[in-house]
C-alpha positions as CSV (number, residue, x, y, z in Angstrom):
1,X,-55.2,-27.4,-40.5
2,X,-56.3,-29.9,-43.0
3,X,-54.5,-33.7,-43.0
4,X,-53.4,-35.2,-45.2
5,X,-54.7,-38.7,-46.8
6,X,-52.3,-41.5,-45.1
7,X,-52.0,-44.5,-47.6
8,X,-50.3,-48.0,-47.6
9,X,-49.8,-49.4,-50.7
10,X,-49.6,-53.3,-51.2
11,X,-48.6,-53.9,-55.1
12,X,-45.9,-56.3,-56.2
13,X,-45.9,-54.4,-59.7
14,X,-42.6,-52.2,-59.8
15,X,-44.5,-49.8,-62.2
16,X,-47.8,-49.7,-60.3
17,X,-45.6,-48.7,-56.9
18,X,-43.6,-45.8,-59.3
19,X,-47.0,-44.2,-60.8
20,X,-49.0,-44.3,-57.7
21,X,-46.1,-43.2,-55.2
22,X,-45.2,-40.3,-58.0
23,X,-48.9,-39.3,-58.2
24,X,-49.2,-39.6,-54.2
25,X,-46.2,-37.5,-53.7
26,X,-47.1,-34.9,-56.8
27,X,-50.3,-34.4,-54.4
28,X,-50.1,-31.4,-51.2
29,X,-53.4,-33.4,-49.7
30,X,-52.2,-37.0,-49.6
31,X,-49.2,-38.9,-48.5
32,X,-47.6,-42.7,-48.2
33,X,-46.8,-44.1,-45.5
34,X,-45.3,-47.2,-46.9
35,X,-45.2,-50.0,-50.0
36,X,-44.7,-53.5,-49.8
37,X,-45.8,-56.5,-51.3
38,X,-45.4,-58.6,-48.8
39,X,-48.8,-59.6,-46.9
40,X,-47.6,-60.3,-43.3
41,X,-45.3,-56.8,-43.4
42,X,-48.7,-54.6,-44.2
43,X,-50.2,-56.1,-41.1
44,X,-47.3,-54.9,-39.3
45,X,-47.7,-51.0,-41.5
46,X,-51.1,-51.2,-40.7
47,X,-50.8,-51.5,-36.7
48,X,-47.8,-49.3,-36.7
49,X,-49.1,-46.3,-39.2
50,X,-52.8,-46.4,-38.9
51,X,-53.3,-45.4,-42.4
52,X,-56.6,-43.8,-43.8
53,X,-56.4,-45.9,-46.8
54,X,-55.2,-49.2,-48.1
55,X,-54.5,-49.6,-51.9
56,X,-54.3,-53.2,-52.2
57,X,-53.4,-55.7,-55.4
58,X,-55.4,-58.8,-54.4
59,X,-53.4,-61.7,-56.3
60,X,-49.5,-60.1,-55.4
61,X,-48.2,-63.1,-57.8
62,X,-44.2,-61.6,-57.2
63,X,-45.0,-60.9,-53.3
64,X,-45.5,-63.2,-50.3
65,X,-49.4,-64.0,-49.5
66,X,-52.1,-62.5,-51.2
67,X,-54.6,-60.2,-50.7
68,X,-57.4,-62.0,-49.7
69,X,-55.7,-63.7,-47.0
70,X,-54.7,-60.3,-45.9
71,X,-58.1,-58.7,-46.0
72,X,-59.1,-62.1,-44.1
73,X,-56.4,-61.2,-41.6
74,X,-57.7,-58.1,-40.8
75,X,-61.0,-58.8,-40.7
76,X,-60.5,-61.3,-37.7
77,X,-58.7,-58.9,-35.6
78,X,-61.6,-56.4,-34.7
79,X,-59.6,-53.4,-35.6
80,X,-60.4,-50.3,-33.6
81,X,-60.3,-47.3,-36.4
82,X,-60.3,-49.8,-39.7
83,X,-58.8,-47.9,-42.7
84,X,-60.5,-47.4,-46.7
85,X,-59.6,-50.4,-48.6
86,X,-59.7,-49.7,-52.6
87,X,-58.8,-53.0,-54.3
88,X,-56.8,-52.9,-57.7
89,X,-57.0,-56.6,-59.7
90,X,-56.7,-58.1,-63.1
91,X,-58.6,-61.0,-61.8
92,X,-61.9,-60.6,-63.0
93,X,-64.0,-63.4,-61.2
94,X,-67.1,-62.4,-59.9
95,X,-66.4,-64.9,-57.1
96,X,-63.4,-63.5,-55.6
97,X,-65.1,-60.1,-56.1
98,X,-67.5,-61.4,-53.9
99,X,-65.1,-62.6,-51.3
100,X,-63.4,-59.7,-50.8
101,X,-66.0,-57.3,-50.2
102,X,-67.3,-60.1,-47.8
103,X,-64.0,-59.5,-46.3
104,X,-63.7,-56.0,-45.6
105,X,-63.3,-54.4,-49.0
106,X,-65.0,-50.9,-49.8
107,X,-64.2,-50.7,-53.5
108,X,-62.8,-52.5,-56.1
109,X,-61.5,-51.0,-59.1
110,X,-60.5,-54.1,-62.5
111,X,-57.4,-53.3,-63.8
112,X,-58.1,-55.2,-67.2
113,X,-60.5,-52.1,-67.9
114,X,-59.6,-50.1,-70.6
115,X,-59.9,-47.0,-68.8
116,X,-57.6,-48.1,-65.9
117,X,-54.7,-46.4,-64.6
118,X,-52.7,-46.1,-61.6
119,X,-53.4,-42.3,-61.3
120,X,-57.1,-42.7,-61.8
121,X,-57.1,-44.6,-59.0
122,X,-55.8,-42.2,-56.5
123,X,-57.5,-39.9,-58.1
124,X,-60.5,-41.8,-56.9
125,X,-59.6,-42.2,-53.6
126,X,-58.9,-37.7,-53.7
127,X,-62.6,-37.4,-54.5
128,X,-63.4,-39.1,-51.6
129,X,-61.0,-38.0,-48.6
130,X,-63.5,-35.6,-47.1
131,X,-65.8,-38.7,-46.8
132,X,-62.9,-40.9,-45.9
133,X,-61.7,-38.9,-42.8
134,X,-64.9,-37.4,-41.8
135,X,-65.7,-41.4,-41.3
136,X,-62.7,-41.7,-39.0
137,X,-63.5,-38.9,-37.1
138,X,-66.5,-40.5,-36.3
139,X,-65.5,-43.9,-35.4
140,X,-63.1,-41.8,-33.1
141,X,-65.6,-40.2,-31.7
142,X,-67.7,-43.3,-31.0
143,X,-64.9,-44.9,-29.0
144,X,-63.9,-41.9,-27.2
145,X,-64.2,-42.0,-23.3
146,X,-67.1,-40.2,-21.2
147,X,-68.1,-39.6,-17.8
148,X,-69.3,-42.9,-18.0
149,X,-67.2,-45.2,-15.8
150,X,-65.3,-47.9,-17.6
151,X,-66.8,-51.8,-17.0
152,X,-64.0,-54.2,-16.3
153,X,-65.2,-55.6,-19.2
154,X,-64.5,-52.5,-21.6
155,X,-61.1,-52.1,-20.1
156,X,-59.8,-55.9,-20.6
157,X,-60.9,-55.4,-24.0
158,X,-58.7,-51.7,-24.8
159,X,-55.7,-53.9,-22.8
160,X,-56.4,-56.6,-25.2
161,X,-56.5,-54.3,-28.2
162,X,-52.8,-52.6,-27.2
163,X,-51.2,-55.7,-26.4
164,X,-52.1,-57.1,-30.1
165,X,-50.5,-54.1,-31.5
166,X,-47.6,-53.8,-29.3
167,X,-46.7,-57.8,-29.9
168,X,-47.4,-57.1,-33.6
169,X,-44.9,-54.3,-33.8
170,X,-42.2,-56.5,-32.9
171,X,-42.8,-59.5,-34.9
172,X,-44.8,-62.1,-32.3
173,X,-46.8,-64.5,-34.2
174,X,-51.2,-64.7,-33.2
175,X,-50.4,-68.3,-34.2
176,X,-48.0,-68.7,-31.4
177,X,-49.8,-70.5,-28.2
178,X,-47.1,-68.6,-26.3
179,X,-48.5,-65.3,-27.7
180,X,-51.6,-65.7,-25.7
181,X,-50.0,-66.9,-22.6
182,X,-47.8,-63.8,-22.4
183,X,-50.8,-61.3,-23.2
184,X,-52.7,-62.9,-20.4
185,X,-49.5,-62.9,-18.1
186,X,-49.0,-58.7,-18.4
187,X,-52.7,-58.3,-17.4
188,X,-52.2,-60.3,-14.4
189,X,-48.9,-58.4,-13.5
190,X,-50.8,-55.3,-14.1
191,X,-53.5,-56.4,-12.1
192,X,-50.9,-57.6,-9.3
193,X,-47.4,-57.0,-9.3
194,X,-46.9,-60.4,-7.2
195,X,-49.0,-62.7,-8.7
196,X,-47.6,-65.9,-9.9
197,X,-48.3,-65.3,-13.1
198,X,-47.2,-68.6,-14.9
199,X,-49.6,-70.7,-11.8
200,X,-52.3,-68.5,-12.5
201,X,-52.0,-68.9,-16.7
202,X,-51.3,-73.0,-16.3
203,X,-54.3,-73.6,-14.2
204,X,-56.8,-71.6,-16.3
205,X,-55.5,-73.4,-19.5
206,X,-55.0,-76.9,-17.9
207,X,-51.4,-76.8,-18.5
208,X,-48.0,-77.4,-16.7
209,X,-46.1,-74.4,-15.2
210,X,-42.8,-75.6,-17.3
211,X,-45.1,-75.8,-20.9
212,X,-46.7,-72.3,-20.3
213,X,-43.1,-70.5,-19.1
214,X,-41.5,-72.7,-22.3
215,X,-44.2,-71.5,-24.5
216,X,-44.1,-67.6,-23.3
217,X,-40.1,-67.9,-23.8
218,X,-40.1,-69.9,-27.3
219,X,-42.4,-67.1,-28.9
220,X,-40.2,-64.2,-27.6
221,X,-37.2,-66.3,-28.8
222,X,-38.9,-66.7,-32.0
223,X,-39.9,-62.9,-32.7
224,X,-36.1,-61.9,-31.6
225,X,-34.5,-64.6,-34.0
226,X,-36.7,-64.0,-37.5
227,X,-38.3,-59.9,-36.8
228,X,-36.6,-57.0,-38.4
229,X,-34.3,-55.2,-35.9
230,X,-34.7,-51.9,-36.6
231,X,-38.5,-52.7,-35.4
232,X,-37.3,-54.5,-32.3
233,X,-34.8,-51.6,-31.2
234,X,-37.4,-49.3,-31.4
235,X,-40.9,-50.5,-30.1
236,X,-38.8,-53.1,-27.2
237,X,-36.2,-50.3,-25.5
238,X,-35.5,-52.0,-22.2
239,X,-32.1,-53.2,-21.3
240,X,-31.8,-56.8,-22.2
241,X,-30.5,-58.6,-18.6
242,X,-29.8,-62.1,-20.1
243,X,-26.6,-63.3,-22.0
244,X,-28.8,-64.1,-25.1
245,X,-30.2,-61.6,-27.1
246,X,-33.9,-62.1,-26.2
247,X,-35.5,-61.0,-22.9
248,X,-36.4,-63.3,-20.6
249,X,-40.3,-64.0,-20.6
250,X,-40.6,-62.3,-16.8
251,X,-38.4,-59.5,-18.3
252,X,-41.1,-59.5,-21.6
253,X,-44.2,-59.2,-19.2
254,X,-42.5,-56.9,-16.5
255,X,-41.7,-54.5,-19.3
256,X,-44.8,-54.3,-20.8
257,X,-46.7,-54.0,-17.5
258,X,-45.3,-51.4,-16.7
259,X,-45.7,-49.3,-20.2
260,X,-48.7,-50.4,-20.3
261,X,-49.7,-49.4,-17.2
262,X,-48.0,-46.1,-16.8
263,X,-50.1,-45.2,-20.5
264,X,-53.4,-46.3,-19.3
């Protein structure tokens, strides 16, 4: 059976979103699987829907951020399966043309043409879905397993990869120092369920056992203070032990050991 086209949509222009969502939803081979114009949210769409395709406005003047900073965002962060990205834009400089496909994008489409609308561009991106998703089948393919054992190496990596997804799903910031001290905590507890995980992390990094456990527990803190709840309640499902609201950090890294480790 044939998929469908999976699409995010980042436009901050009410009447963009209606034409392209009506045309999207008018198709049988496409769909969307979400709309916002808000930079750091799509990063959070595109871990947790994987879509084909990214229609993105570059300049999102009535959103947060802006689309180069998101193309830079993604860009950095080595994604596995990276979707399509069609850009739309009135800005017509040459120079943030340039920067953009330097960051990641595969097309961009001026909106201050005369023959521009919203339905031509998904139009557009129809013609090409065979192309699109043959192209993802591929990359799959690439990074399937074989007989071939997996290095040490290669597996750090794909436990580096979910971890970035599962911490983005619920809201922890890269920019948090605590973000990498509790990534490199759940390896070790996966690893070895008695390790002293916050030793181990303070003497590779130099630090104090009280700074790395503060850090670990101020990003978890932070996520569980300012991240949507719906998104918490459904990618974080164990029972929260503590009289705050936020997990413990040894609750945090205990929990996702042991997901992890049942999945892999």
């Amino acid at each position: 059976m044939e998929q469908n086209l999976t699409i995010l949509l980042i436009e901050d222009d009410p009447a963009e979103c209606e034409a392209m969502s009506n045309y999207i939803e008018s198709t049988t081979d496409m769909k969307l699987v979400g709309i916002t114009k808000d930079s750091k949210q799509a990063l959070e769409y595109l871990s947790s829907y994987q879509p084909d395709v990214i229609v993105l406005d570059l300049e999102l003047h009535y959103g947060v951020g802006n689309g180069l900073s998101f193309l830079e965002s993604i860009a950095q962060q080595n994604i596995e399966h990276p979707p399509f990205i069609l850009v739309t834009t009135d800005n017509n400089s040459q120079i943030i043309h340039n920067q953009a496909r330097k960051f990641g994008a595969d097309y961009i489409i001026p909106k201050y043409k005369e023959d521009y609308s919203a339905q031509n561009s998904i139009q557009f991106l129809s013609g090409l879905k065979q192309s699109i998703q043959y192209s993802n089948k591929s990359k799959s393919a690439r990074s399937a397993p074989h007989n071939t054992p997996e290095t040490p190496q290669k597996h750090h990596e794909r436990m580096d990869k979910r971890l970035f997804r599962e911490f983005n799903q619920i809201g922890i910031s890269p920019k948090m120092i605590g973000r990498k001290y509790l990534t490199d905590a759940v390896q070790l507890l996966i690893e070895d369920t008695s390790s002293k995980v916050c030793l181990l992390i303070a003497n590779k990094y130099r630090k104090s056992e009280a700074s790395v456990s503060r850090a670990m527990q101020n990003a978890i803190n932070k996520a569980w203070s300012s991240s949507n709840i719906d998104n918490l309640a459904k990618y974080y499902t164990a029972h929260i032990r503590s009289d705050k609201s936020a997990p413990t950090y040894m609750e945090f890294i205990h929990y996702y050991a042991d997901k992890i480790k049942t999945d892999f």
